[in-house]
N, C-alpha and C positions, 0 to 999 in steps of 0.2 A: 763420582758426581753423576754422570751417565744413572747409572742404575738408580740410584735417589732420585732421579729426574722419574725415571720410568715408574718405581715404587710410588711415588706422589701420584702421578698419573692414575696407577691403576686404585687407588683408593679413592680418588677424585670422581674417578667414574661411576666405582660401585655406589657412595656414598650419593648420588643423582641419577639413579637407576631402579629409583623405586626400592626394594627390599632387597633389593642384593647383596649388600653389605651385613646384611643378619640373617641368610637362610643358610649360612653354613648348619649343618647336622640338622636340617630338615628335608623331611623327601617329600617332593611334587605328588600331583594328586594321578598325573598319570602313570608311575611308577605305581600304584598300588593296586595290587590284584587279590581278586577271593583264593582263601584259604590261606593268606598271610597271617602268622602268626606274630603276635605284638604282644606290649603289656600297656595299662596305663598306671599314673602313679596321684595319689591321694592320700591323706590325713584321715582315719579314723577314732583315733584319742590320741589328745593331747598336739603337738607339733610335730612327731616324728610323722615322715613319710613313707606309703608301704606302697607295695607293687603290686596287682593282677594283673593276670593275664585275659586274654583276647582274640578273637580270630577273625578276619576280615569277613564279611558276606558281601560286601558288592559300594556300589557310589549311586547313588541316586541324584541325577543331573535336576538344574535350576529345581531345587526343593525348596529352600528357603526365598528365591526368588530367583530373576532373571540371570545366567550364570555362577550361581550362589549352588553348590552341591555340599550332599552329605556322606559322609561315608559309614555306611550300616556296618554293624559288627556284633559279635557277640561274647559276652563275659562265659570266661569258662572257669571263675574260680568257684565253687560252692557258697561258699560266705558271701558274694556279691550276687550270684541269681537269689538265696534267699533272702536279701535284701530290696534285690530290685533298683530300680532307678530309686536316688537319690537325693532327695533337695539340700543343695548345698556345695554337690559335688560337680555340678558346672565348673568349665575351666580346666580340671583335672587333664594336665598332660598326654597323648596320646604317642608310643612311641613304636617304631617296627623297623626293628635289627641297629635299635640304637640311636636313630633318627624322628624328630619330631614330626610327626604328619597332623598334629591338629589337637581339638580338645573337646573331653566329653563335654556335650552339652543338650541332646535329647535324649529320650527313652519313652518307654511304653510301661503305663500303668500295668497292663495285664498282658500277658501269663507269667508269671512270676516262675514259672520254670524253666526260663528260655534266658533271662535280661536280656534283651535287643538293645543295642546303644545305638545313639548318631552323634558324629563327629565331626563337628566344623573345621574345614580345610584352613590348616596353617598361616598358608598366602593369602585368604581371607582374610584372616587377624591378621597380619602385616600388613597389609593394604591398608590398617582406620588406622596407622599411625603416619599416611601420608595425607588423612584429614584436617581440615584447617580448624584451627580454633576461633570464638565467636565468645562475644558478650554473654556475660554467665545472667544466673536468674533465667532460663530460657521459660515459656510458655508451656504452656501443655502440649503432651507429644501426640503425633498422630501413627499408631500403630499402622504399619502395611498389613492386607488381610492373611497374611503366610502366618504372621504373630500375633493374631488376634486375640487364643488363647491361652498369651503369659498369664492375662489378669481375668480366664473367662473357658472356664471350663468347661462350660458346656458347649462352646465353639470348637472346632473344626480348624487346625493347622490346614490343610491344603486338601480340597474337593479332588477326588479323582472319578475317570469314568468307569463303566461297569470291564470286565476283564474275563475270557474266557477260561474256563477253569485251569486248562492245561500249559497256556498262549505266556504265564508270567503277565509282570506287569507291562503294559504299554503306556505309551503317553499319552494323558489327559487331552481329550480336544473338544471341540463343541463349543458354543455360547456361555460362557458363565463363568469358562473352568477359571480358578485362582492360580495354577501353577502349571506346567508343565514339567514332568519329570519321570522317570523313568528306575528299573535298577537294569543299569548297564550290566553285571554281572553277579553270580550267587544269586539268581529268581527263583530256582526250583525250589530253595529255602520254604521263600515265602509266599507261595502260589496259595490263593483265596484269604487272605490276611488285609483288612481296610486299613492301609500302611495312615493314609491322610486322618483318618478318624483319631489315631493313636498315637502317634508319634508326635512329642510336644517339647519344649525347652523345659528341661529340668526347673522347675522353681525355683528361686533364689529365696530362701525361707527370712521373713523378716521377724527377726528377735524382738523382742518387746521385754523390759525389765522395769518396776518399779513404777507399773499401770496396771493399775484394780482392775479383774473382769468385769466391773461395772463400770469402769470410767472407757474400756473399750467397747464396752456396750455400745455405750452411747455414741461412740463416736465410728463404730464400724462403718456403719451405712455413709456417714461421710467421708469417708477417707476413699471407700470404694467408689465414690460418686466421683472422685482427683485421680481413679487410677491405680489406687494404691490399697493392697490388699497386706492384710495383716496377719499373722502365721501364730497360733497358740502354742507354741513351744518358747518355754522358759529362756531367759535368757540375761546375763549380766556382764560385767568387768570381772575383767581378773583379779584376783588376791593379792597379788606381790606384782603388781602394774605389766603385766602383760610382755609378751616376745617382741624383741626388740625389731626394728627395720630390716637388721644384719637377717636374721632368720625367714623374711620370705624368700620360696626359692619355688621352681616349677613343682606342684605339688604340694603348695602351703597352704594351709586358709587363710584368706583374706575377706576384711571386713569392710563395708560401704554405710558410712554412719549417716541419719537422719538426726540423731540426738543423742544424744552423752551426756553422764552428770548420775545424778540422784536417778533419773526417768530416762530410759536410753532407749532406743529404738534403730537396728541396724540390720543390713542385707548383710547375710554369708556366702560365702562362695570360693574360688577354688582360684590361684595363681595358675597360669598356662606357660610364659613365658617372659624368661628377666633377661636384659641387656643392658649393666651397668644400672641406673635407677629408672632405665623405662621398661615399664611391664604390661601385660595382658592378659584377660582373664575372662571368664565364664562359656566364650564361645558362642554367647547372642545377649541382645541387649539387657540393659538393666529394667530401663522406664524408656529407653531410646529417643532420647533426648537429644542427643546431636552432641554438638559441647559443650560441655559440663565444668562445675567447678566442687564435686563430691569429694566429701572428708572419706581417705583410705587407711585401714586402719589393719594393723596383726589380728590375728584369734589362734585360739587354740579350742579345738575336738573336745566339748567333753562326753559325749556318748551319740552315737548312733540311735534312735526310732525308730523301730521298725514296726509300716502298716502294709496291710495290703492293698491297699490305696495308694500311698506314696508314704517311701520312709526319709526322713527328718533328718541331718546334722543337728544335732543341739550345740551351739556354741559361745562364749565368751569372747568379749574383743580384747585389745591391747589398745593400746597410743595409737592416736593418730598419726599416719608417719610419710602422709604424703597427699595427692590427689588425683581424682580421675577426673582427667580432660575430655575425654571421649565416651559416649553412651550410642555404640551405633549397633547395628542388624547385627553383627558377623563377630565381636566380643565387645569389652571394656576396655579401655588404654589409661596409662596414665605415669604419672612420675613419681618417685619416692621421692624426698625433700622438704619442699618448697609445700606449707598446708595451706585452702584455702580459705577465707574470712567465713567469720564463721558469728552467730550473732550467739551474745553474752546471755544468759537465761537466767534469773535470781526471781523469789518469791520468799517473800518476810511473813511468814502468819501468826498474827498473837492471838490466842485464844482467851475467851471472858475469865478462863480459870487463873489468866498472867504468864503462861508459859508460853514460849516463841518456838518456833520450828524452821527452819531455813532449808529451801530446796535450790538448787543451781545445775548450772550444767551449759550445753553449747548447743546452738540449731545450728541444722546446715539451711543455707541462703538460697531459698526457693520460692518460685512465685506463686505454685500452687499447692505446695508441702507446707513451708512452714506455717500458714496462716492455722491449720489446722492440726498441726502435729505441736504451735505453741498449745493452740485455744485445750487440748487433752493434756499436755505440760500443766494447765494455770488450773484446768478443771480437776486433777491426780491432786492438787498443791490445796487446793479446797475440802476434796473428800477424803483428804489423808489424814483430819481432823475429824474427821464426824465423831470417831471412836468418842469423842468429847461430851457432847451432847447432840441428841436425836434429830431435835427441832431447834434453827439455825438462821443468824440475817447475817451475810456475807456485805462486808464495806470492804470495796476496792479500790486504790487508786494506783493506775498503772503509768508509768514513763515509761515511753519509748522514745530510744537518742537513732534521730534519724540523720546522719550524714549530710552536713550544708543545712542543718535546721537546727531551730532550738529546740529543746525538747518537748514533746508533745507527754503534756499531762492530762489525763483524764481521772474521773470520777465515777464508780459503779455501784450500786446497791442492789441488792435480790434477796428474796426472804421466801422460805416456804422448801415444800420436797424436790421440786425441780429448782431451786434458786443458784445452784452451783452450775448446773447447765445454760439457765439462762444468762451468766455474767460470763461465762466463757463461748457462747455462741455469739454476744455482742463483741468479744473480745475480736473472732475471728473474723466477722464481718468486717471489723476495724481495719484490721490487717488487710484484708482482701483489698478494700478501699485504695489501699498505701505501694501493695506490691504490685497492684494490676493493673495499675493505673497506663494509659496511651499511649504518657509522654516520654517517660524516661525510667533507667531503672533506677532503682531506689536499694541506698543502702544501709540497712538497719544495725548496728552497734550494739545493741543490748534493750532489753528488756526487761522491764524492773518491778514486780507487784507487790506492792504492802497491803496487806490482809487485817483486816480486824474481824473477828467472829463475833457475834454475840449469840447467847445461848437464850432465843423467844423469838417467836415470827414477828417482825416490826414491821407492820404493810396499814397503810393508811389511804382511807377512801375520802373523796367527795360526799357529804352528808348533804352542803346545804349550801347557796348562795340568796343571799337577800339586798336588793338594792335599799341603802339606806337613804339616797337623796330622793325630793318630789321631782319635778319636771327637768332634763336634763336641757342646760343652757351652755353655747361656746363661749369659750374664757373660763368657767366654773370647772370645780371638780366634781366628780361619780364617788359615792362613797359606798363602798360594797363590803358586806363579814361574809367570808368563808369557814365554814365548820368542817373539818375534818374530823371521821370517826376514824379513831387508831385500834388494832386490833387489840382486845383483850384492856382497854386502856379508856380514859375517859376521852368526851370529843375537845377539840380545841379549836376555838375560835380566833380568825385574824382578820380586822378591819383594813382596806386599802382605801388608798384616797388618787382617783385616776385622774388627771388630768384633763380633759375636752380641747383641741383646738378649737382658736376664734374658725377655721376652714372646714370645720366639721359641721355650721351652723347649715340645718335645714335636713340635713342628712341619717342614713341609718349606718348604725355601725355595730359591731360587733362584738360581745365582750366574750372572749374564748378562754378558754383555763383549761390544763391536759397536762398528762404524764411525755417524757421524753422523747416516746417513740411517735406518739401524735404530734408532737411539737413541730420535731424534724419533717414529718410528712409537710405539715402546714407552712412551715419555712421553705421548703424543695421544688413544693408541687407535685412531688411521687417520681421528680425528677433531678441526674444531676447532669445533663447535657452541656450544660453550660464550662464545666471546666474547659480552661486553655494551658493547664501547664502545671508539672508536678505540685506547684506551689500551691494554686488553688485547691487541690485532693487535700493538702497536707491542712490547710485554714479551716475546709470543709470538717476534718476530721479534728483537729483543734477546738471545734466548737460545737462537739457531741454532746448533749445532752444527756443528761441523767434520772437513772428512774429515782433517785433521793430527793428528788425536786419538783414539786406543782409548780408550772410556765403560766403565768398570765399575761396578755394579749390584750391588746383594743387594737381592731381591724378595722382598714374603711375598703368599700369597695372603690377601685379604681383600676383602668386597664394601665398596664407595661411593660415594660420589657425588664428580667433579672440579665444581668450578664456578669462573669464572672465574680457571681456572690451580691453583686449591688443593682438595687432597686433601678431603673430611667426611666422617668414618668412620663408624659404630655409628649411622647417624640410625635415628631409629625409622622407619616404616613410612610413616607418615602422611606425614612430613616427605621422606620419600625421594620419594614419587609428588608430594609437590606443586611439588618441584623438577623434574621430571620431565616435568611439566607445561610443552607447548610454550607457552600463554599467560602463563609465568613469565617477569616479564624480564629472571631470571638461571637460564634453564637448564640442568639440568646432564645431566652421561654418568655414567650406570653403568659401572664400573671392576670391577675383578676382580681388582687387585692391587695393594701400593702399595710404592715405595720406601723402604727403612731405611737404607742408606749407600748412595755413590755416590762415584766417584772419575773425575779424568780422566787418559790416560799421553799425553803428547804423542809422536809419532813422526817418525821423519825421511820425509819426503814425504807420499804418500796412503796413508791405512789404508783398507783394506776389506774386508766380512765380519760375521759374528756368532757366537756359538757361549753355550750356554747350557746349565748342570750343575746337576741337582737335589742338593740337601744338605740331612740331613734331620738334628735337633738332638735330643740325646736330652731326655728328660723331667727 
């Protein structure tokens, strides 16, 4: 009994001692000394794991930041210096005399006759799995300047000061410096070598499968503008559904998915360390997010790249077969098991020729990913047809099932060479709307578009408005024809008959008519300050206008207040300023005019335009 008492104990204590309970068979970072010889271990085809070897050159103190050290090394197998650093092979195990010390995660583009590695200490990556976890969907991350150049090449890991030729390196000081660090030992190595200019976190290569280099065209510049860079190397699913959970082990490749399905979009990278189903990996952040709720997924190698630049993992994922919790400095974390939600992705397209095409697949749940890794999802789902016909009017209507809402249905049309862009940049705006909203996070379900193609530009103008009534009186109606010229097509005339209030008598008013996007302005005021609560973003976006549609309006001028979506006219003075008031927490926008009728003409294709005629009501 005695000794089970004491055996509980001692598990009791490792197990509330920080990593103690998992650093069997790893050695501490001051146990390591230059000219240790080690190997590390990586996947170069397929899922088997191989081993090079390595030889220690020294530790380079607070590099990655304060307390945070590297330990410099160098590959001595031939096939690895003429590769070079590797994107992909972050994570990749580090081991010396059998003991885990940590995991490749820098290198140096150049000299490719050396490979110099840097190796994130072990107990660094043990330490983010006594990170707390947080609300997923996080915000965009704010890079430390040590990591400035995961996504930015021309940036500078860590400013060092000048060093004199013989002296080794010393530690950075002065005004400005980003890091302080040093190599404690192995300097004669690298005496006159700008260690901070070159030494960076391996890439984490993001695959892309089943997006045209035109539909990444277009959307490079935006993804880059979220942080998110996108890697031209091929990339897909596996044939016979990919390596199962059983098979990650230290040395595997492991997959960090954005998107899966028909159009897949995913980070590779390297397993570090398993215990049971919690694991570690890369050796520095992903996107450094903090915590995370990222779909983890098997791969398997299908061939090496090699540039002189930087060479490539090319690889295919497997199942999803778990998730990463943690996106911090020092590696990845996270659990086999248990996947996280993840939104449902469908696109129906029938083309004018009657044949349909169906794309699907899974977003990962991001506030500032998915909006734009769907809106290149629904833009791939468009131009996947063009092969059809050249000249093209794209009718969309999209559901989105938003969790505690009813479904939000909208309506899109675009016609012309950019019309595939412009229905999927309105799409993403949508989104942005919904995920980024103040109050709360939002969880999206699935995402559903049905497509109709037709094969002819269908875009219709404003030709012509003519007032048909004489002298406009309150109580009577405005009777006005609007002519629409359709491209390629005869014009069509539609007569309204607008009503007047008896309270419009004396007055000037407005008669406005515009495409969607002028609508929305004219409804907003160029503003949406007023929301108080997810509710309102979701109403706001519910009642999106569409370019398929001419908006007619009769405006009167009068001052107000809008507050959450509704007009307060005549408030008194007092009541007006205290709405007004940004510590209200139902602020509102001063207006300047308000709507009395409204109408919508639906048109064949895209409408575009506005045009707006003062009418003035006799007394």
């Amino acid at each position: 009994m005695r000794v089970t008492i004491f055996a509980s104990l001692f598990w009791l204590l490792a197990a509330t001692s920080g990593h103690a309970a998992t650093t069997d068979g790893t050695m501490p970072l001051s146990d390591i000394k230059p000219g240790m010889k080690g190997e590390w271990r990586t996947t170069i085809s397929g899922t088997a794991i191989q081993t090079f070897s390595l030889e220690v050159l020294g530790v380079m103190q607070n590099f990655v930041g304060p307390q945070h050290a590297v330990i410099l090394c160098q590959a001595t197998d031939p096939s690895q210096i003429e590769n070079g650093p590797v994107a992909g092979m972050s994570g990749s195990p580090v081991y010396i005399d059998g003991k885990l010390i940590g995991a490749y995660a820098y290198g140096w583009t150049f000299p490719k006759d050396q490979a110099i590695i840097g190796v994130t200490p072990i107990a660094d990556m043990l330490d983010v799995l006594k990170q707390p976890t947080a609300p997923v969907l996080p915000g965009r991350p704010h890079l430390s300047p040590s990591l400035a150049s995961v996504n930015d090449s021309s940036s500078n890991v860590v400013t060092t000061s000048a060093t004199a030729p013989d002296s080794g390196l010393q530690p950075a000081s002065g005004p400005g410096q980003l890091s302080d660090w040093r190599v404690t030992l192995g300097a004669d190595r690298l005496a006159g070598r700008d260690l901070g200019s070159m030494l960076t976190p391996l890439p984490t290569p993001l695959m892309v499968s089943g997006i045209s280099p035109k539909v990444l065209s277009t959307f490079r510049d935006v993804l880059a503008k979220r942080g998110l860079q996108l890697m031209d190397g091929p990339g897909g699913g596996t044939s016979d559904g990919g390596p199962p959970a059983s098979s990650l082990q230290p040395g595997s490749p492991m997959g960090v998915v954005l998107l899966d399905g028909d159009f897949s979009i995913y980070g590779v990278g390297t397993l570090t360390w398993r215990d049971g189903d919690k694991i570690l990996a890369f050796g520095h952040p992903m996107f450094q997010y903090g915590s995370v709720d990222m779909p983890l997924s098997t791969a398997e190698i299908v061939a090496i790249f090699r540039s002189y630049e930087h060479s490539t993992k090319l690889a295919n994922i497997g199942p999803i077969v778990g998730t990463i919790s943690q996106d911090r400095l020092t590696a990845i974390a996270g659990t086999i098991g248990p996947k996280p939600p993840m939104i449902a992705f469908s696109a129906r397209v029938a083309t004018a020729e009657g044949t349909t095409h169906t794309f699907s697949g899974n977003l990962w749940q991001n506030r500032d990913y998915s909006p734009a890794i769907g809106a290149m999802g629904l833009n791939q789902a468009l131009a996947g047809t063009m092969e059809e016909a050249h000249v093209q009017t794209y009718s969309v209507d999209t559901t989105i099932d938003l969790e505690g809402f009813p479904p939000i249905k909208l309506s899109q049309v675009a016609s012309g060479d950019g019309g595939a862009d412009e229905v999927s940049m309105d799409f993403m705006e949508t989104m942005d709307q919904l995920m980024s909203n103040q109050f709360e996070t939002p969880h999206i379900r699935s995402l559903n578009f049905d497509i109709k193609l037709h094969d002819a530009w269908q875009t219709s103008s404003l030709e012509s408005v003519r007032v048909n009534s004489g002298q406009l009186r309150a109580g009577e109606k405005l009777s006005v024809t609007i002519t629409l010229a359709n491209y390629r097509d005869k014009s069509v005339e539609q007569t309204l008959e607008i009503p007047i209030p008896e309270s419009a008598a004396g007055s000037t008013l407005t008669l406005f008519l515009g495409d969607g996007s002028s609508t929305e302005t004219l409804d907003r005021g160029g503003t949406r300050r007023d929301f108080t609560s997810l509710a309102d973003v979701v109403n706001y976006v519910r009642k999106g206008r569409s370019r398929g549609a001419l908006y007619v309006k009769l405006l009167q001028s009068q001052t107000g207040l809008r507050v959450s979506g509704s007009s307060l006219l005549g408030l008194p003075p007092s009541v007006e300023q205290l709405y007004l008031s940004p510590k209200n927490v139902s602020p509102g926008n001063l207006t300047t005019q308000i709507t009395l009728w409204e109408t919508s003409i639906p048109v064949p294709g895209e409408f575009n335009g506005h045009f707006t005629m003062p009418l003035r009501v006799l007394p």
